[in-house]
N, C-alpha and C positions, 0 to 999 in steps of 0.2 A: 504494500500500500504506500501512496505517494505523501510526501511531508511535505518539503523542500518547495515545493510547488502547487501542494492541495489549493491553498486558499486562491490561487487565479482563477479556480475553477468554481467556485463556490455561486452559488445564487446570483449573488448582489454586481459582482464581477459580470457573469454574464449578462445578467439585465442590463451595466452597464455597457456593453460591445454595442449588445442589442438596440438599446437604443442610438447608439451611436452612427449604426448603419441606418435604424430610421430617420433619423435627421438627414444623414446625407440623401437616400431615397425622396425626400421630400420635396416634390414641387407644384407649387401650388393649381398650374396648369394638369398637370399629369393625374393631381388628388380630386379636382374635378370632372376629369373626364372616365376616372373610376383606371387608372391605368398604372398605376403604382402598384408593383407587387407586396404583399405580405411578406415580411424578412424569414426565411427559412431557419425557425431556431435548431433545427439539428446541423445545418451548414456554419453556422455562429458556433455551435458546440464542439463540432469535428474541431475543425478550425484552433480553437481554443484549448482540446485538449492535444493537439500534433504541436504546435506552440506554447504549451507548458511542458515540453520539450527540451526548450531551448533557453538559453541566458539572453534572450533579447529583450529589451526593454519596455513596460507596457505600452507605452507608446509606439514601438513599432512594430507591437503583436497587434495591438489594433486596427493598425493600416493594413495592416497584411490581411489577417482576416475580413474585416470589410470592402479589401480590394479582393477577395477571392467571392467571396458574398454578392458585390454590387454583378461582378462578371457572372455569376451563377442567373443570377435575374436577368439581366441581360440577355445574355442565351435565352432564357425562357421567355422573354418578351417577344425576341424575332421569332422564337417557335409558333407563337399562337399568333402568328398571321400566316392563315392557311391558304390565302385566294386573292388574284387580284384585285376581285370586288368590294373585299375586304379592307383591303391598300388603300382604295380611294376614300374610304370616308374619313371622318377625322379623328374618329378613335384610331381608326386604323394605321393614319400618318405619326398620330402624336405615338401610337405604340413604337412603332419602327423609330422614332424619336427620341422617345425616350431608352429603349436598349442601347443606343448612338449614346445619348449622353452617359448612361450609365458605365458603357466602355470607357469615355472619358476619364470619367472621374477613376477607374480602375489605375490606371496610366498616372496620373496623380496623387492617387495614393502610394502607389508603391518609388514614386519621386522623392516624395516628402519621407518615407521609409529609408530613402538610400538604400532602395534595393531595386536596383532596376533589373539584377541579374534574376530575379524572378519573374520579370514579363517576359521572354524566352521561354522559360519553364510553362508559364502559363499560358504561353500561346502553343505551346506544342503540346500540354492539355485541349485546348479549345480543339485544335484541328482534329484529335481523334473521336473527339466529343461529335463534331460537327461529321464526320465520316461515319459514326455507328449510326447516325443519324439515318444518313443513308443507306444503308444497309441494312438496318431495321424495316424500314419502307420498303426494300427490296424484298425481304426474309419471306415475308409474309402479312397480308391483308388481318391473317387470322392470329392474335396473340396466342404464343404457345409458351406458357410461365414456366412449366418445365420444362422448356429446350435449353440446352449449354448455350448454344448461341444466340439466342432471344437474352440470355437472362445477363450473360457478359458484354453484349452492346447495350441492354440495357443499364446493367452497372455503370459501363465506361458512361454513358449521358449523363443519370444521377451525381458521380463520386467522380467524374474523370478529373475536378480540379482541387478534390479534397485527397484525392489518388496521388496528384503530383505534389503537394504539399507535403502530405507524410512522407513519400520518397525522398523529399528532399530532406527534412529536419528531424525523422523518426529511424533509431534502428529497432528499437524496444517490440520487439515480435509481438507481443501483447496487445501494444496501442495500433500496429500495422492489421493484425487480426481485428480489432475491435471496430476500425474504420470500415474495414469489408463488411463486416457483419453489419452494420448499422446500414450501409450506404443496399445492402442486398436486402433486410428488412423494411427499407422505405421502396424497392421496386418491389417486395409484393405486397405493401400496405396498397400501393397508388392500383395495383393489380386488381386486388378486391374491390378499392372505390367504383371503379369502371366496370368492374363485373357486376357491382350488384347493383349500379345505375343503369348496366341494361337486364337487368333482372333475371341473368346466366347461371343462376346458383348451381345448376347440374357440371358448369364447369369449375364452382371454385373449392369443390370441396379438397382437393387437390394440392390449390394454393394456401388455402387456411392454412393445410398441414405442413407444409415449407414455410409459411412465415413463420408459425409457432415455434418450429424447430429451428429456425433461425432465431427469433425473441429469446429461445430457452437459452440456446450458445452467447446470445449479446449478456442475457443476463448474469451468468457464469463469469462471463469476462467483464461487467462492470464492478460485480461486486469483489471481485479478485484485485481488480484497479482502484478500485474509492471503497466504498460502502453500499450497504443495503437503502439507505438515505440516495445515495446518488441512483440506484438505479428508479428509484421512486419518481426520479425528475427526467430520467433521460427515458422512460416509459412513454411517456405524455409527447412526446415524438410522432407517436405510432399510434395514429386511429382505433387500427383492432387489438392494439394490447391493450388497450380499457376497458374491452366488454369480456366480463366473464362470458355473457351465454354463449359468444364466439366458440369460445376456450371449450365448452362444453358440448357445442355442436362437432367439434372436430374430434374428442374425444368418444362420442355416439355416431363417428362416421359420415358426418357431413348431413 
């Protein structure tokens, strides 16, 4: 269990990142047009604990993290513009806009860091991100959550820049395990949401049982890492780790 380092990780710490990328996310055109993404607290979390890591300073753990953060939304801003028709309205322009500025300020955080030797890193993140992309589209029309190959261009999308983070500032096998596991429990929480929005339950009894046993591994490894307290909060990540009857359903077979 971690001393030296526990308290960067604690609550109040992160609330503080947290909101720190909110403020930069913030513009007041963008908060208008409903186009401002939600900060992703498990990307805030990775982030934070791959950089309690390191002897870097909080002040350029923060930049780091929010510049790996703002680029994660980013990404996902240009993803959900699916059509041209789409392009032309003004949610449409301001979305494609705002991912643009959000790149921006990436590039500026990691200036103000004095680490520019990480935009490299993170663009060569981006581009494998942006290729499983395509490939994914390729794969297949139909999600297959247990394909190896569905499931590792899915990861690379989710984790491909919390992926090149750890690789760069993590050898601790433990923390490198714990980033997979988490970043593979959020491709099949997002798995379920979609499944059960088209109301496919004959396909997810499948997935239940791979996220579960995925949560059970994350859990093992957090509380091995922090406490029974930490896994309490890094839970709350995960839609379906909150509902018992889930837990219950998979254990009676779906």
């Amino acid at each position: 269990m971690y001393t030296s380092e526990e308290a960067s990780l604690q609550p109040l710490h992160l609330q503080d990142i947290h909101r720190y990328v909110e403020r930069l996310l913030f513009h007041p055109v963008l908060q208008d047009e409903k186009v401002t993404p939600v900060v992703s607290s498990l990307q805030v979390f990775l982030g934070s604990l791959v950089l309690s890591q390191t002897e870097l300073s909080i002040a350029v753990k923060k930049r780091i993290i929010a510049a790996m953060v703002l680029m994660y939304h980013g990404l996902d801003l240009h993803e959900s513009i699916h059509n041209t028709e789409h392009k032309q309205t003004k949610r449409g322009q301001l979305t494609i806009l705002g991912g643009a500025w959000l790149s921006s300020l990436f590039y500026r955080l990691l200036a103000e860091a004095e680490r520019i030797d990480l935009i490299s890193i993170f663009s060569e993140a981006v581009s494998r991100i942006n290729e499983a992309k395509s490939s994914l589209v390729a794969l297949s029309n139909e999600r297959k959550s247990d394909d190896s190959s569905y499931l590792k261009l899915s990861k690379t999308i989710q984790g491909g820049l919390a992926f090149a983070l750890t690789k760069t500032f993590v050898q601790d096998h433990r923390i490198v395990d714990f980033v997979e596991q988490a970043i593979l429990a959020d491709v099949y929480d997002r798995e379920l949401i979609e499944l059960e929005s088209q109301h496919r339950s004959a396909s997810s009894s499948k997935v239940y049982q791979n996220f579960f046993d995925t949560i059970a591994h994350l859990q093992t490894l957090c509380i091995d890492l922090f406490d029974h307290e930490a896994w309490r909060s890094v839970k709350t990540f995960f839609l379906h780790a909150q509902d018992p009857l889930l837990v219950q359903r998979v254990v009676e077979g779906g």
